[in-house]
Every structure is written in structure tokens, then in C-alpha cells.
N, C-alpha and C positions, 0 to 999 in steps of 0.2 A: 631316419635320423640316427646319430649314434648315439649308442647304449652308455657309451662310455662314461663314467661322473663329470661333470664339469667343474676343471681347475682354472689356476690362473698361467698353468702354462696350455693350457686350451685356446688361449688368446692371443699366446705368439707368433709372430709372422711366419713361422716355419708350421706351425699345427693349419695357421690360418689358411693357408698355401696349398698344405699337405689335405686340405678337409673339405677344400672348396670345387667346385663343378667343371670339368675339364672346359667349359668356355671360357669360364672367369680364368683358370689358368693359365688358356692361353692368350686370355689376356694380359694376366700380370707378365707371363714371359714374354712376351712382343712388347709390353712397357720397358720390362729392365733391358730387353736388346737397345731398344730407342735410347734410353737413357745413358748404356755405357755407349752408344755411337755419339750421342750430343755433348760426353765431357771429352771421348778421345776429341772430336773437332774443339773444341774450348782448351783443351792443353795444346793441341796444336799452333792453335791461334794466339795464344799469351805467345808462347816462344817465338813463333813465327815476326808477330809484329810485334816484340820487344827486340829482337833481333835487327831485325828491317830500320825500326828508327834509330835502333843505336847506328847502324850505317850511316844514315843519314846525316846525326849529329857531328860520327868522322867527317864524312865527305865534304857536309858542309864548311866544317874548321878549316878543312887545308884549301879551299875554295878563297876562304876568308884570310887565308894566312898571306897573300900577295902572291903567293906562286904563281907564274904563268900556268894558261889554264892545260899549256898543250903538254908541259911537262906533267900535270896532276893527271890528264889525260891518256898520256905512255905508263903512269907507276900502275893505273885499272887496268893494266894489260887488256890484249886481245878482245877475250871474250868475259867482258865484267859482269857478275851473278847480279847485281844493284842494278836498277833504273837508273841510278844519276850519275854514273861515269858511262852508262849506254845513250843518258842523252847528251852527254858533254860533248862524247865522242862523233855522235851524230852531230852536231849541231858546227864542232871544228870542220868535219869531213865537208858537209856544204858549202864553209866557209873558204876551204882550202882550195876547192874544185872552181867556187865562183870567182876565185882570186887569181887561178891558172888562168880563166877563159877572160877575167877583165871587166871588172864593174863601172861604166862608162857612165850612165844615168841612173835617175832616180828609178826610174822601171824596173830596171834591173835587180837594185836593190831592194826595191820591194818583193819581188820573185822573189829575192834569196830569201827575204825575212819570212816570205809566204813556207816557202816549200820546207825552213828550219820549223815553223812553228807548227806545220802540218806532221812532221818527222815525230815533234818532243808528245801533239798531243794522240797520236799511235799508243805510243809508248806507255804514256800516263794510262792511257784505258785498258791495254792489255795488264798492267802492272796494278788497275784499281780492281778487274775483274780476277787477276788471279789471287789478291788479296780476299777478295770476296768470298772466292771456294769454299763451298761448306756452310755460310750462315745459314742458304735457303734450306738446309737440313733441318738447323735448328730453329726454324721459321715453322717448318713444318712439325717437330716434335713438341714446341712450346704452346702450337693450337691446335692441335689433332690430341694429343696423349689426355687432357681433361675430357675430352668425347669417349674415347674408348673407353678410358678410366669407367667414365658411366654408364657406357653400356655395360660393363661387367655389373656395376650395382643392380644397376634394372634387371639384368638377367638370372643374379644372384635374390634378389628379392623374390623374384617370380618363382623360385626355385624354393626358397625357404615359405613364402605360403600355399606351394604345392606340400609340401611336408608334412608345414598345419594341419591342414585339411587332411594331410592321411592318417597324424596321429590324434586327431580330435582333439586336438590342445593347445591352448596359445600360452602357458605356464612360459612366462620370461626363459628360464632355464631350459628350456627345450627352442626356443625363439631364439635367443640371445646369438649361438654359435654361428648360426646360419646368415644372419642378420650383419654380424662382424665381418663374415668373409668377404661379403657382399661390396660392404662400406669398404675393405680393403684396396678393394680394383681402385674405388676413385685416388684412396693416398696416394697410389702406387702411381696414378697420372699423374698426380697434383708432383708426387716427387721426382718427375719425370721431367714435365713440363715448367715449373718455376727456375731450376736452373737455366733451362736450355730458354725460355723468356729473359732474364736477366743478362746472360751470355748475348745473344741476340740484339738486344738493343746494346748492350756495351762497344759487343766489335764492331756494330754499323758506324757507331760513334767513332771509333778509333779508327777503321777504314776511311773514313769522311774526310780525319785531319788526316791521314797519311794520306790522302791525294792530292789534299790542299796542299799541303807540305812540299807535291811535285809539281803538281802546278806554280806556284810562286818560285819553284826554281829554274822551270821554263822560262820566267817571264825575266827572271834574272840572267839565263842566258841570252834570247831575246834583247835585251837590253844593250848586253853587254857587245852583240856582233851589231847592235845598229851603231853603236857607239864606236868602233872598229872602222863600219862604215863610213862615219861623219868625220873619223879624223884621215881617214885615206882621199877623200873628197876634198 
């Protein structure tokens, strides 16, 4: 144990850190990696999908605004970074190609509306799983980091009443240091884990409506070529 007097800067997280048993350290340092990995994904994700539904919100208004859809379709150029000018544009390109070859029956039409509705939900799931990116991280950091967190205590304890027993003393003040470090690992999960938990249910939440969000604008395409359909009929 150390000789040293015990202050109240003996308590600090840097003496705590600096005092404690190279397992619990590298405990605490394999916590704060986990921790700064689970808020880089968590600022990622704010901006990522605040970004993504402000798109949305445009795409959807000039959808909304009367514009034909194939002119809305030419302004997302070529190759559009959004889901929803890549499924507009899907969903015209079938429509165009079943119109060269000639939609004669109901059969037919239904093909078309099969093979658009097969195109948009592609789309939506590559576009719900690359939204996804990253939570199973913080899945993983929000229920693992309270485990390690307590193995450092357990290991930490076990280490401050080896101590005990070497100095023949349980006097608090020779107990106290060892006993802190200990208790440190679990904060150090507990601060690890309660964001990357809160973040974790958040974005699953937010991921959930931004698919709904793609979904319902499938069905409003959908809609809109069978409607195409029944006035060419």
C-alpha cells in the first residue's frame, strides 16, 4: 500500500487511475476507447439522420408541389445520394420500359406494379440497413461496459484485501484508496454504458420512422403508376 498521507486529491480520477492495479487499468482504458467509439457513432448518427430527413422533407414538398414526377426526377440527376429520387427514378424507368413494350392486360400490369414494388422495397432495406450502421456497436458497448466495468471492482477488491492481510490492518484509511479504485472501474462502465444505452434506443427509434417514412413513399409511388395505369386503360 502506499505510504503516502491520504488527501482529497488521493480521490481524483487521475490519482484513482494513476494508483490503481494494471488490470483495472486496463480496464478503465478499454472502457474510455468503447466510450469515445459509442459517442463518435452517436454524432455520426444525429447528423447523419437529421440530414437524411431534412432530404426527405425537400423531396417530399416538391413531390407535393404538382410537378410532374419525371421533371422532379431529371432535377436528382443521374446518380441521387437519397433513397427517394433513386426510387422515383426506379419506379419511372419500369414504367417507361412497360409503356415502350405495351400494357395490354391486367397481368401485365400487375407484373409492372410487382416488379416496381420489388425495385422500391430493395432499396428501402439497403437504405434501412445502412441507416443502421453502427447501433449494433453501441448495443454492444451499452451491455458489455457494466460487466467489465465489474470485473475491474471484483478484481480491484480482491487486490485491496490481499493488501489487508499484508498490512495487518483494516484502519479505513489504509482500506479506503484501494476500495475507491476498485469502485472506479464500475463508474467508468456505468459512464460508458448509459449513453451508448440511451443513444441505442433513440436511433433504433429514429431509424424505425425513417423507414416508415420510405416505405409510405413507396406506396405513394405504387399508387400513383397504378393510377397511370387505370387512366391509360
Amino acid at each position: 500500500m502506499d505510504a503516502a498521507p491520504i488527501t482529497a486529491d488521493s480521490f481524483s480520477f487521475i490519482n484513482l487511475f494513476l494508483r490503481a492495479d494494471w488490470v483495472v487499468k486496463g480496464v478503465m482504458v478499454g472502457l474510455i476507447l468503447a466510450s469515445l467509439w459509442s459517442w463518435t457513432v452517436i454524432l455520426d448518427k444525429v447528423f447523419r439522420l437529421t440530414a437524411l430527413n431534412r432530404e426527405v422533407d425537400i423531396f417530399e414538398d416538391e413531390v407535393a408541389s404538382g410537378r410532374p414526377l419525371e421533371e422532379i426526377a431529371a432535377d436528382a440527376g443521374e446518380r441521387p445520394s437519397h433513397a427517394l429520387p433513386r426510387m422515383l427514378q426506379a419506379a419511372l424507368r419500369e414504367w417507361r420500359e412497360a409503356r415502350q413494350r405495351g400494357v395490354s392486360n391486367e397481368s401485365q400490369a400487375a407484373f409492372l406494379i410487382q416488379r416496381i414494388d420489388r425495385q422500391l422495397d430493395t432499396t428501402i432495406a439497403r437504405e434501412s440497413a445502412r441507416v443502421e450502421t453502427g447501433l449494433s456497436s453501441l448495443a454492444i458497448v451499452a451491455t458489455a461496459s457494466p460487466f467489465v466495468g465489474l470485473f475491474g471492482t471484483v478484481w480491484g477488491i480482491m487486490k485491496a484485501f490481499q493488501a489487508i492481510a499484508i498490512e495487518k490492518s483494516t484502519n479505513l484509511a489504509v482500506v479506503a484508496p484501494s476500495i475507491a479504485e476498485a469502485l472506479f472501474a464500475t463508474a467508468v462502465g456505468l459512464i460508458a454504458a448509459i449513453p451508448a444505452y440511451i443513444a441505442y434506443n433513440r436511433f433504433s427509434s429514429d431509424a424505425g420512422r425513417y423507414s416508415a417514412r420510405l416505405e409510405g413513399f413507396a406506396d405513394d409511388l405504387s399508387t400513383a403508376i397504378q393510377r397511370r395505369l387505370a387512366e391509360r386503360g
